[in-house]
C-alpha positions as CSV (number, residue, x, y, z in Angstrom):
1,X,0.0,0.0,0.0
2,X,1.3,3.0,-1.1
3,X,0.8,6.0,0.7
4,X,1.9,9.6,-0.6
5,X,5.1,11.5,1.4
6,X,2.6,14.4,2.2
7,X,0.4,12.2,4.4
8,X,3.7,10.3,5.7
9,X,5.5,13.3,6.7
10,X,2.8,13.8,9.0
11,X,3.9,10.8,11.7
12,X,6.7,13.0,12.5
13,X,5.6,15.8,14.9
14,X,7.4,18.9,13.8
15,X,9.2,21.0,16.2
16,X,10.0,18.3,18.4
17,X,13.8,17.8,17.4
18,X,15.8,19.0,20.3
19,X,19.2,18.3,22.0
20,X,19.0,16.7,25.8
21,X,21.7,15.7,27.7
22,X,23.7,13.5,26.1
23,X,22.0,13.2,22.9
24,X,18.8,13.7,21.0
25,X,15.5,13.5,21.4
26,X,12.4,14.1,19.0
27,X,9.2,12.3,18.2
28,X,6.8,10.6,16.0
29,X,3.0,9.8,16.3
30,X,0.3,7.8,14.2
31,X,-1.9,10.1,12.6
32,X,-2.9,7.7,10.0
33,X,-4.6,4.3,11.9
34,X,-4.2,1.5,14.4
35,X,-0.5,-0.5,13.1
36,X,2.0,-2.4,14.5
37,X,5.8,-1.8,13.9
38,X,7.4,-4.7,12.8
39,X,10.6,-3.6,12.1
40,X,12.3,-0.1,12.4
41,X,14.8,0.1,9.2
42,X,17.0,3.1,9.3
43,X,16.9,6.9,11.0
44,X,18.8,9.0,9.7
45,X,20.0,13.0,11.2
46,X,21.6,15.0,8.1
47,X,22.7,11.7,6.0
48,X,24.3,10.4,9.7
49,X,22.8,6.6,10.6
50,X,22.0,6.5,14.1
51,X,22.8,2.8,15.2
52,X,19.5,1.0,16.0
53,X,21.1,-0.2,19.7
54,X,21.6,2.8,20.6
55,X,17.8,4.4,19.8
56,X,16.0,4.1,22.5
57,X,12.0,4.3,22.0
58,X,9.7,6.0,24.9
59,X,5.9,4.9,24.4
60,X,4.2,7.1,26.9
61,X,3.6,4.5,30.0
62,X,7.0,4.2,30.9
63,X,7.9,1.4,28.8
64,X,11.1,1.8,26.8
65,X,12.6,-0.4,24.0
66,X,15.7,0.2,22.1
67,X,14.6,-0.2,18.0
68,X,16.9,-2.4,17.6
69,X,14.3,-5.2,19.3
70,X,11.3,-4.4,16.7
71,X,11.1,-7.3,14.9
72,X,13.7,-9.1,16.6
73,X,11.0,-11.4,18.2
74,X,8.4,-8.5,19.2
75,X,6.4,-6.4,17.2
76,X,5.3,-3.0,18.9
77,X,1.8,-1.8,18.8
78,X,1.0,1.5,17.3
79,X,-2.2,2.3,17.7
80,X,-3.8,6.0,16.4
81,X,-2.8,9.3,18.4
82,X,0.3,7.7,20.4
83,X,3.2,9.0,20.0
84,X,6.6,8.1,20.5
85,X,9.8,9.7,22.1
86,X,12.8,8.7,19.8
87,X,16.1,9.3,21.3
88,X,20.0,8.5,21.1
89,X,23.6,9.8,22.3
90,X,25.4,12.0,19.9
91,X,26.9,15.0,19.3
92,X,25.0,18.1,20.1
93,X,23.2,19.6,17.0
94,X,23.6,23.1,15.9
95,X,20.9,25.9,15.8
96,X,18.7,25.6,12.2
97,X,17.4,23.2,10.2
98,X,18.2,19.7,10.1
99,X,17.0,16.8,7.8
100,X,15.5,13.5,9.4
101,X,15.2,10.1,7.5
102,X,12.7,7.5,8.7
103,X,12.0,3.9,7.3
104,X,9.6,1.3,9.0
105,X,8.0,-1.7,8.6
106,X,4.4,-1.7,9.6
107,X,0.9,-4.0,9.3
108,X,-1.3,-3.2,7.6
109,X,0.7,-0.8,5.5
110,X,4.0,-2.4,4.7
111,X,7.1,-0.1,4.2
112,X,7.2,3.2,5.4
113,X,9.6,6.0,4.4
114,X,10.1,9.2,4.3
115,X,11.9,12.8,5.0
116,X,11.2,15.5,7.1
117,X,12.7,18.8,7.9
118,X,12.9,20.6,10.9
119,X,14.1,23.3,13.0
120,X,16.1,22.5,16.0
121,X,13.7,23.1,19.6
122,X,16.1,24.4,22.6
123,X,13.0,22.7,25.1
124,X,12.1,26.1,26.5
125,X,8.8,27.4,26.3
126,X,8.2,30.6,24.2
127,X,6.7,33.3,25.6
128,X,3.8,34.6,23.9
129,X,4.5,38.1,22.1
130,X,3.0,40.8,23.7
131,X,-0.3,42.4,22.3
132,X,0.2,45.5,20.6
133,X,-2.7,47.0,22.4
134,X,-4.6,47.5,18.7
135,X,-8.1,46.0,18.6
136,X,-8.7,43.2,16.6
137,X,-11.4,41.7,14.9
138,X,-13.3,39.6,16.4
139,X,-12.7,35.9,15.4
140,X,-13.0,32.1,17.2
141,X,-10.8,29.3,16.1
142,X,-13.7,26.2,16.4
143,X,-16.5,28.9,16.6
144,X,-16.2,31.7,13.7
145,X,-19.4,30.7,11.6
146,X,-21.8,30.7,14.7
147,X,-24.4,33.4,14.4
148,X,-23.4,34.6,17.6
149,X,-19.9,35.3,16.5
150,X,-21.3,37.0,13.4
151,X,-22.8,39.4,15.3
152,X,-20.0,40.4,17.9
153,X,-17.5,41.2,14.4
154,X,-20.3,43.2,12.7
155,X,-21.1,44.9,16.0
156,X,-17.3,45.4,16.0
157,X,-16.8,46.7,12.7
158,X,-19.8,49.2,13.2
159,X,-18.3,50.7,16.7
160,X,-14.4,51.0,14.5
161,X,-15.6,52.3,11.3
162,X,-19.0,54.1,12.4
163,X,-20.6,52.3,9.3
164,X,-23.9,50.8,9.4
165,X,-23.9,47.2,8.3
166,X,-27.5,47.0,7.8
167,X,-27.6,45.1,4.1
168,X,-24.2,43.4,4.4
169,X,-25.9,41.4,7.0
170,X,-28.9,40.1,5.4
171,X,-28.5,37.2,4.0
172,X,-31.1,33.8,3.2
173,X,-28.7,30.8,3.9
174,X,-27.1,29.1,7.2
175,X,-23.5,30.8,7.4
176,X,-22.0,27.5,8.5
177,X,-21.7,26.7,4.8
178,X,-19.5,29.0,4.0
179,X,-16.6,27.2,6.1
180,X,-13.7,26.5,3.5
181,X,-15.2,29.2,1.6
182,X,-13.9,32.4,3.4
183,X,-12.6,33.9,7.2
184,X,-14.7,36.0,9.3
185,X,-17.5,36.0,7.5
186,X,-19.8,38.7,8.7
187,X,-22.3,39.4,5.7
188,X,-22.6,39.4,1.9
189,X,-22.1,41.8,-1.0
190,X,-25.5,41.8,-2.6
191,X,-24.5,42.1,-6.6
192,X,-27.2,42.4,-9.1
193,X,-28.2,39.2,-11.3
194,X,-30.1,39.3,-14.6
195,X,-30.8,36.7,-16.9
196,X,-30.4,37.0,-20.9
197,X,-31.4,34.4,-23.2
198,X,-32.4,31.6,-24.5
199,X,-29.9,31.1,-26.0
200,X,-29.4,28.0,-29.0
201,X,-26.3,26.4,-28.2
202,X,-25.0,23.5,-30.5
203,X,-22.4,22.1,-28.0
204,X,-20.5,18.6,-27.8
205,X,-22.0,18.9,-24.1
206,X,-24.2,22.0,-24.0
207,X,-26.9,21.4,-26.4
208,X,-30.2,23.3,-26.3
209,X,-31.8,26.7,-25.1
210,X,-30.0,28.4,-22.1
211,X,-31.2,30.9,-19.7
212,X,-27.7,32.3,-18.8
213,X,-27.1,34.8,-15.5
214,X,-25.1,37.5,-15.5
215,X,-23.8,39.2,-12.1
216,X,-23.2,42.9,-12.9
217,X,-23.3,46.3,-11.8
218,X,-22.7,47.3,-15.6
219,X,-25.6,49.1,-17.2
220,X,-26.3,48.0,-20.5
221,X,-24.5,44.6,-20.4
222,X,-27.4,42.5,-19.9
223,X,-29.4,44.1,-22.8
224,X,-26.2,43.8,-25.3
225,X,-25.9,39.9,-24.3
226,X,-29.8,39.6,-24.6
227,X,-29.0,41.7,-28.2
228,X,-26.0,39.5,-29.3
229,X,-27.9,35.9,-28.3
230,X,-31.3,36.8,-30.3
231,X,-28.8,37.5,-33.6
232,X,-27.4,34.6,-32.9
233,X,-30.1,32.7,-32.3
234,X,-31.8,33.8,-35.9
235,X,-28.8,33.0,-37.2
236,X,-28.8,29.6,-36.3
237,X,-27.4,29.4,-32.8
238,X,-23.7,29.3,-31.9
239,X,-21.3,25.7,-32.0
240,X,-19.1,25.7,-29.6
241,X,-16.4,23.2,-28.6
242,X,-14.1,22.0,-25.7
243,X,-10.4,21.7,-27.6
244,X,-7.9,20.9,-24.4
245,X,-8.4,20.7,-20.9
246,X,-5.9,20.9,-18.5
247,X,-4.2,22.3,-14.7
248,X,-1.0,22.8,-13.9
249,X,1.9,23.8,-11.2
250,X,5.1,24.6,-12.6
251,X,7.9,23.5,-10.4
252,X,11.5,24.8,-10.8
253,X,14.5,22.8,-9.6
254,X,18.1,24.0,-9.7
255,X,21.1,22.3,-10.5
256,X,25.0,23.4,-10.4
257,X,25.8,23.1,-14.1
258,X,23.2,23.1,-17.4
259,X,24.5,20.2,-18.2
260,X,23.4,18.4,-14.7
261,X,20.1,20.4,-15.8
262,X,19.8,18.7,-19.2
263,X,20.0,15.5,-17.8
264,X,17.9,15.6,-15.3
265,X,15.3,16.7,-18.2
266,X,15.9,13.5,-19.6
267,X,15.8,11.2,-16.4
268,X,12.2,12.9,-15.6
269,X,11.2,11.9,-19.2
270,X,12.2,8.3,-18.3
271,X,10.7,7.9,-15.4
272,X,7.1,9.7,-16.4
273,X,5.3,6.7,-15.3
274,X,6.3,6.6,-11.7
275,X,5.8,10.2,-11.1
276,X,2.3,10.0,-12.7
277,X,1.6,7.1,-10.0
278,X,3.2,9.0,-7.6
279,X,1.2,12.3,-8.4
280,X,-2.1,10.4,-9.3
281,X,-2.0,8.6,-5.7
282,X,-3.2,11.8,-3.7
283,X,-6.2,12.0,-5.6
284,X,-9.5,9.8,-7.0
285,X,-9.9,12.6,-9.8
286,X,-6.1,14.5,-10.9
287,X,-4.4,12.7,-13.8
288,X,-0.8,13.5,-14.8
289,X,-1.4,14.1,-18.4
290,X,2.1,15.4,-19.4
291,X,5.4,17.4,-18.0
292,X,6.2,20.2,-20.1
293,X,9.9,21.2,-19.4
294,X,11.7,24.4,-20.1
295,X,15.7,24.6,-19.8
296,X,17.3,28.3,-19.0
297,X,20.7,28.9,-17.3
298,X,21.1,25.9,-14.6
299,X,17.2,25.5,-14.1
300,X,14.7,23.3,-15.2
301,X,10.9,24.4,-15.1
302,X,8.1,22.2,-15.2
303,X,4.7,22.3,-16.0
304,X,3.1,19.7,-14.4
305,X,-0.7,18.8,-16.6
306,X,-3.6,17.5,-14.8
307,X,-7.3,17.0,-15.3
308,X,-8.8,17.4,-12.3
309,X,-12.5,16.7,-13.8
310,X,-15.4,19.0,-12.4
311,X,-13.3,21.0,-10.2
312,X,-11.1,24.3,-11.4
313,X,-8.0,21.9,-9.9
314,X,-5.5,24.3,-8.7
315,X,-5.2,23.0,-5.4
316,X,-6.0,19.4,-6.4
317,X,-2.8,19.5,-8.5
318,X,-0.6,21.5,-5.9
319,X,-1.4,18.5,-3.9
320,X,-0.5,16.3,-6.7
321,X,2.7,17.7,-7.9
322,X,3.6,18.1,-4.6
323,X,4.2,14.4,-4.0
324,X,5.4,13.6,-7.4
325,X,8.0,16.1,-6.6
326,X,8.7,14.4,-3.3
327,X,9.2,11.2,-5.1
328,X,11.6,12.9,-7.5
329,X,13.5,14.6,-4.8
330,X,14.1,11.2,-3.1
331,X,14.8,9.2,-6.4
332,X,17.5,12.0,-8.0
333,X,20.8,12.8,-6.3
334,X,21.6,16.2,-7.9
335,X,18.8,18.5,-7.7
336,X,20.5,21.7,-5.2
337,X,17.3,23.3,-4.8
338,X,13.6,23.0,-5.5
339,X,10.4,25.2,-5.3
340,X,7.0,24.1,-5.8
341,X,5.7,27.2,-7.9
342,X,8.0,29.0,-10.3
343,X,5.5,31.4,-11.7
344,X,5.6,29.4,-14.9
345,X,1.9,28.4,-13.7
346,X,0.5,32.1,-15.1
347,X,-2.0,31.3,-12.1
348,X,-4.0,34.2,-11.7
349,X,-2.1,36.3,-14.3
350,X,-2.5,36.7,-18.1
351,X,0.1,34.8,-19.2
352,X,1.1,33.9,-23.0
353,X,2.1,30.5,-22.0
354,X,-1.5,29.4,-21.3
355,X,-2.1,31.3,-24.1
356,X,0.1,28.9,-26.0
357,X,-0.3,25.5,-23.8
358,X,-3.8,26.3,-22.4
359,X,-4.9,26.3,-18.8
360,X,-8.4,25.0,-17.3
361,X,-10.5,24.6,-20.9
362,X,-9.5,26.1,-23.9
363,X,-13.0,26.2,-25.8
364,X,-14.0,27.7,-29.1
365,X,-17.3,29.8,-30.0
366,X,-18.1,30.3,-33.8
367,X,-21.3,31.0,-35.9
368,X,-22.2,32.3,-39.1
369,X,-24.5,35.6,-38.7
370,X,-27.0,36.4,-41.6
371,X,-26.4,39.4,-43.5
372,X,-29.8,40.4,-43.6
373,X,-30.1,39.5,-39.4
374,X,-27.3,41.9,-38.8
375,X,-28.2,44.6,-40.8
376,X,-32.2,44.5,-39.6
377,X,-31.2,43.8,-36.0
378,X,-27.9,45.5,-35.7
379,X,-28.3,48.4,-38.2
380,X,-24.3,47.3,-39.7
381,X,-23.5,44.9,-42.5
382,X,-20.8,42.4,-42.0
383,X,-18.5,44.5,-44.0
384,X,-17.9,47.5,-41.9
385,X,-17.8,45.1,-38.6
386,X,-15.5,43.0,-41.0
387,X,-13.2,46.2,-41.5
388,X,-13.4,47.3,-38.0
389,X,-12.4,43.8,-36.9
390,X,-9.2,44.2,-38.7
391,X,-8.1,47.8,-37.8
392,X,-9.0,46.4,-34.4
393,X,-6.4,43.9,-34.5
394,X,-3.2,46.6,-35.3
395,X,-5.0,48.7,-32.3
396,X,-4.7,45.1,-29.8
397,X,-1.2,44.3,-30.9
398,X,-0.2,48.3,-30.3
399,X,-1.6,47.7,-27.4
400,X,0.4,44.5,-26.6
401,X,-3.2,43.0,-25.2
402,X,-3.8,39.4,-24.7
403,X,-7.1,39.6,-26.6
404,X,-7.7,41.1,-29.8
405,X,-11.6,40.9,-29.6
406,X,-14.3,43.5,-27.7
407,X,-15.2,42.2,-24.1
408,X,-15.0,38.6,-23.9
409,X,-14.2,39.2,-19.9
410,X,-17.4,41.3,-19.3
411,X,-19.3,37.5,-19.9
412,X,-16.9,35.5,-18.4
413,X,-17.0,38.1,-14.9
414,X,-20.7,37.8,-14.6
415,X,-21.5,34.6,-15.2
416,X,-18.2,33.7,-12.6
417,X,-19.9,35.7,-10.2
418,X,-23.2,34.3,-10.6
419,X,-21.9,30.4,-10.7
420,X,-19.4,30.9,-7.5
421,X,-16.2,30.4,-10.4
422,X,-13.1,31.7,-8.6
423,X,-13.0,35.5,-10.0
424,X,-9.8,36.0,-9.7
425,X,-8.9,33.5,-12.6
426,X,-10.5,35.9,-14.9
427,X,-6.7,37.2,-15.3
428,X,-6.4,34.1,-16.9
429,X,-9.6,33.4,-18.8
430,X,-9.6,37.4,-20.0
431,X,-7.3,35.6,-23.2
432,X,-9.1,35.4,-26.4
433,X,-8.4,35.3,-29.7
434,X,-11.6,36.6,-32.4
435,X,-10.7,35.8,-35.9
436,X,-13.6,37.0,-38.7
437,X,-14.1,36.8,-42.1
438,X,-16.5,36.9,-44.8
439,X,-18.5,34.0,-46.4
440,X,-19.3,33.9,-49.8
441,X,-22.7,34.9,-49.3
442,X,-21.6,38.4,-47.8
443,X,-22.5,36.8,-44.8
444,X,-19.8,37.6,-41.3
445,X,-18.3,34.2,-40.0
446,X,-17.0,35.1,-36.3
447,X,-15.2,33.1,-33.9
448,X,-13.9,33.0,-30.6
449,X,-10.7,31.1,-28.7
450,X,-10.7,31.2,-25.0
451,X,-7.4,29.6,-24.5
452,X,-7.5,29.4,-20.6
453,X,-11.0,29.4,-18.9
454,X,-11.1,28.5,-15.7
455,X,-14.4,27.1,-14.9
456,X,-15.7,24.4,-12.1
457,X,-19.0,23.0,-11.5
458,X,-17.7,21.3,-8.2
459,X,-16.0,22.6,-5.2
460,X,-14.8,26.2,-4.0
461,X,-17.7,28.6,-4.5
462,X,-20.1,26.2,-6.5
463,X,-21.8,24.7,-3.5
464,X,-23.1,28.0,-2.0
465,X,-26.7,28.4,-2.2
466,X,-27.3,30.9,-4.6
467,X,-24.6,30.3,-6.8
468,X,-25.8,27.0,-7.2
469,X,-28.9,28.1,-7.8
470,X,-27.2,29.9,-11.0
471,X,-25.5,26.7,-12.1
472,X,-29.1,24.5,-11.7
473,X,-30.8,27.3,-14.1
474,X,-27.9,26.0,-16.5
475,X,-28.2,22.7,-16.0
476,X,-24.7,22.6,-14.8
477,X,-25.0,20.7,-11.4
478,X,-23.7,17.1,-10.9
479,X,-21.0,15.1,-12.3
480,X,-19.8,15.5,-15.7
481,X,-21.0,19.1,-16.2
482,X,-17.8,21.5,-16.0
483,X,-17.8,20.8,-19.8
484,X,-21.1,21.8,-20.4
485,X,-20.3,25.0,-18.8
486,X,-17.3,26.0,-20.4
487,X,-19.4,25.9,-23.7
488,X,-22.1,28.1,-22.6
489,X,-19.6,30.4,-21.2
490,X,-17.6,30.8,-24.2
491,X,-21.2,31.1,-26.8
492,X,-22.1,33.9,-24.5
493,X,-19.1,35.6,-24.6
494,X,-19.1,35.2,-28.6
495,X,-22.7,37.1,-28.7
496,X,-21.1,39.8,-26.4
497,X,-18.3,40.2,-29.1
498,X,-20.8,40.2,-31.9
499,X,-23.5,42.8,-30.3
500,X,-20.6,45.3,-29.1
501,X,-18.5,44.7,-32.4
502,X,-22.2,46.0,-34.3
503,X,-22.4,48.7,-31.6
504,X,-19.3,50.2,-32.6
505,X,-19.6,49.8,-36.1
506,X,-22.6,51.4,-36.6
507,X,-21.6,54.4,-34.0
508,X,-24.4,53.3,-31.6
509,X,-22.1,52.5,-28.1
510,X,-22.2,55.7,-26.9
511,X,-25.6,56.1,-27.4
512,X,-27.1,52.9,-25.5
513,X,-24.7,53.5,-22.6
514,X,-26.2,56.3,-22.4
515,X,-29.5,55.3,-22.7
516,X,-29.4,51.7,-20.2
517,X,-26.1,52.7,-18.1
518,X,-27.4,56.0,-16.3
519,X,-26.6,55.3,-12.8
520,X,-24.3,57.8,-11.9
C-alpha cells in the first residue's frame, strides 16, 4: 500500500527535534490508523545513521525499547494518536534546520519512508508576544461561523468604522456553509443578477436553449448579451467546442551546471510513469497528463498537466505535484534546490504561455451571422464590422493586449460571479483570440478562442446556495457538467463580441450607454 510523502511526513511531529543531555530526542505519532511496527529500518540525522542499539523508544507508560528489538521477536503496537519519544547519544546539534530520515516496517501498510525537515527546539517554552494593544477583529478558532460570533464582528466593525452594516448582513442561507469558503464572515455583497437568453447552443455537451445569469453592476451589459444571443439565435445558434483541458503547477528545480540540468530533463522523461503514480496517488480525480519542461541557465521548469475533472483543480494538483515532486527529490541525487511554484503556472495572471499551452478549458465559440439579421437587427452589414475587426487587431497588438476581440471578460466576470467560479482566474480566462471573415454569401463568420477558462461546476464557491442556484438554471449541477459549462460560457461571450462589435460599427455604443447605463 502506497501511501503519498505528504500524508507520511505527517507521523513526525514537527518542532519536536531538540538536543538533551547527552544526545537527541524528538518524536513521531500515528496520525494515520491502528498499526504495528514490525521492524524499524533506518533513522537517519543530516545523511548520519543512528545505530539501531543505541535508539532508545519512549511509548508514553513508561515502557522503553531500544529499535533495535522491533522485529527481533516482538512487534510494537501503534495504535492511532500515540506517539513516540525517539532518542539517542550523539553529538549536540547546531541551531537551524536539520534533515531527518525515517523507514519502518508496519501491518497493515508495509514499508514506510520518508523525509522531514525541521528546525532545531532548545526545550524552552516561548513566551507569547505581547499584544500591541490594537483591537482586533473579532474571530473564534472552532467557533467563527456561529451566528453569535457573526454578530459580535459586525457589532465590532460598526463601533471601529461608524458604518452601518444593515444590508451586508442580510442574507437567506445558514452561514456554516461558508466554512472553507472564506474567514470572518460577517455578511454578503449583494450584486445584481439578470438573466439574458435563450440562448441556441450547439455544444458537444451544452446542447439546447439556455437561460444564462449575469452578475453585474454594468448598465447596459445585460441588454447587449440579450442583443447578441437573439442575432445569434436567428442565425442559427452558436457551435461551440471543448479543444484541451488541463491544470497545472510549474515547479522549478536548480542544479550546479546546465548540463546536470539537461539530464535531469531526460531522467524525468524516463521515469514519467512513476511520477504519474506517484502524483495520481493523492487523488480519485487528478491525472498527470504530461510534463512540459523548459531549460534556462542551470534550471529546469516544469509544467506539471492535470485534469482534475469538475473542479477548477488548482489545489487538487498542488497536492498532486507536490508528492510527485517528493518522489523525484528522493529518487535523483543532484537537484541543489527545488520550489514548488516558479511562476511558470501564469496562475491568476495573463500569461502567453496558457495562451500557447492552455490552462483550465480552452474552448472555441463560432457562428455564421446572416447578412440580412445583422443589418435589420444591428443596423451594420458584415462589411464595416469586418473592417473594424481588422483595424481592431493593429490597435490590440499596439496595445500588446492578450485579446484582440471587444469584451470577452465582461461575460466570463458575470457569469463567474453568478456560478461561484473563482473570479480572480478571470486574469487568466480574459485571453481570447476573435478571428472573422466573410462567407461567400456576404454573410460575417465570427469566432472566438478562450485559451484558458477557468471554470468548475464542483467545489470552491459552486456549493453555495445561490450560486448553485445559478449553475441548476444551466443545467450545470452534478457530475460531468464543467464541460457543459465551459461551452455556454464561451457562446455567450461570442454574442457579447458580436452585439458590441455592431455597436461600434454602426456608431451606436455611446448612445445605449447612455440610454441603459445612467446610474451615476
Amino acid at each position: 500500500m502506497r501511501i503519498p510523502g505528504m500524508i507520511l511526513r505527517r507521523l513526525y511531529t514537527n518542532g519536536s527535534l531538540q538536543n538533551v543531555e547527552g544526545g537527541i530526542r524528538f518524536e513521531v505519532k500515528n496520525r494515520l490508523s491502528d498499526a504495528t511496527l514490525t521492524k524499524i529500518s533506518e533513522i537517519k540525522i543530516n545523511e548520519a545513521e543512528i545505530p539501531l542499539d543505541e535508539l532508545v523508544l519512549e511509548l508514553g507508560d513508561g515502557k522503553q525499547i531500544r529499535a533495535s528489538e522491533v522485529g527481533n521477536g516482538e512487534a510494537l503496537q501503534f495504535p492511532l494518536r500515540q506517539s513516540i519519544t525517539m532518542s539517542a547519544p550523539r553529538e549536540e546539534l547546531r541551531k537551524g534546520k536539520h534533515q531527518i530520515k525515517m523507514a519502518f516496517e508496519t501491518k497493515p501498510f508495509g514499508r514506510l519512508s520518508f523525509r522531514v525537515t525541521d528546525a532545531l527546539a532548545d526545550g524552552t517554552a516561548r513566551p507569547k508576544p505581547k499584544s500591541d494593544g490594537a483591537p482586533r477583529i473579532p474571530y473564534d478558532k472552532d467557533y467563527d461561523h456561529n451566528p453569535k460570533m457573526i454578530s459580535k464582528r459586525r457589532r465590532f466593525i460598526e463601533e471601529f468604522t461608524g458604518a452601518d452594516l444593515d444590508h451586508t448582513s442580510r442574507y437567506s442561507f445558514d452561514p456554516e456553509l461558508t466554512q472553507g469558503n472564506i474567514e470572518s464572515f460577517t455578511g454578503v455583497a449583494q450584486v445584481p443578477v439578470g438573466f439574458a437568453g435563450p440562448f441556441k447552443i450547439h455544444g458537444e455537451h451544452a446542447k439546447g436553449d439556455f437561460i444564462v445569469p449575469l452578475a453585474t453592476s454594468e448598465g447596459t451589459l445585460v441588454a447587449s448579451y440579450n442583443r447578441g444571443m437573439k442575432v445569434l439565435n436567428l442565425s442559427g445558434g452558436v457551435e461551440c467546442t471543448v479543444l484541451e483541458d488541463r491544470m497545472q503547477r510549474a515547479p522549478v528545480f536548480i542544479f550546479d551546471t546546465a548540463r546536470e540540468a539537461r539530464e535531469f530533463k531526460h531522467w524525468v522523461d524516463r521515469h514519467f510513469a512513476d511520477i504519474r503514480a506517484a502524483a495520481e496517488g493523492t487523488s480519485n480525480v487528478a491525472r498527470l497528463l504530461e510534463i512540459d519542461s523548459f531549460l534556462a541557465n542551470h534550471f529546469v521548469f516544469m509544467r506539471f498537466n492535470f485534469s482534475t475533472g469538475d473542479a477548477a483543480g488548482q489545489n487538487m494538483v498542488g497536492r498532486a505535484t507536490l508528492e510527485a515532486c517528493d518522489w523525484i527529490l528522493e529518487n535523483s541525487n543532484t537537484v541543489r534546490k527545488f520550489y514548488l511554484e516558479s511562476n511558470l503556472a501564469g496562475d491568476k495572471k495573463g500569461a502567453q504561455v496558457n495562451i500557447m499551452r492552455t490552462r483550465g478549458k480552452r474552448v472555441v465559440a463560432e457562428a455564421t451571422i446572416k447578412r440580412d439579421v445583422l443589418m435589420e437587427e444591428m443596423r451594420a452589414d458584415p462589411e464595416s464590422i469586418f473592417y473594424h475587426y481588422n483595424v481592431a487587431n493593429v490597435g490590440a497588438f499596439l496595445s500588446g493586449a492578450n485579446n484582440n476581440g471587444c469584451h470577452s471578460p465582461n461575460a466570463i466576470t458575470a457569469m463567474f460571479i453568478a456560478t461561484g467560479q473563482d473570479v480572480a482566474t478571470v486574469a487568466e480566462s480574459s485571453a481570447g483570440v476573435v478571428y472573422a471573415e466573410l462567407t461567400p454569401e456576404r454573410d460575417l463568420h465570427m469566432s472566438l478562442t478562450i485559451p484558458s477558462l477557468i471554470v468548475a461546476t464542483h467545489g470552491g464557491g459552486t456549493g453555495l446556495p445561490t450560486q448553485r442556484e445559478a449553475l441548476e438554471v444551466l443545467g450545470c449541477t452534478g457530475p460531468g457538467k464543467v464541460n457543459k459549462f465551459a461551452e455556454i460560457v464561451a457562446g455567450v461571450a461570442l454574442a457579447g463580441e458580436v452585439s458590441l462589435a455592431a455597436s461600434i460599427s454602426s456608431l451606436e455604443w455611446v448612445s445605449s450607454h447612455e440610454r441603459f447605463g445612467r446610474n451615476r
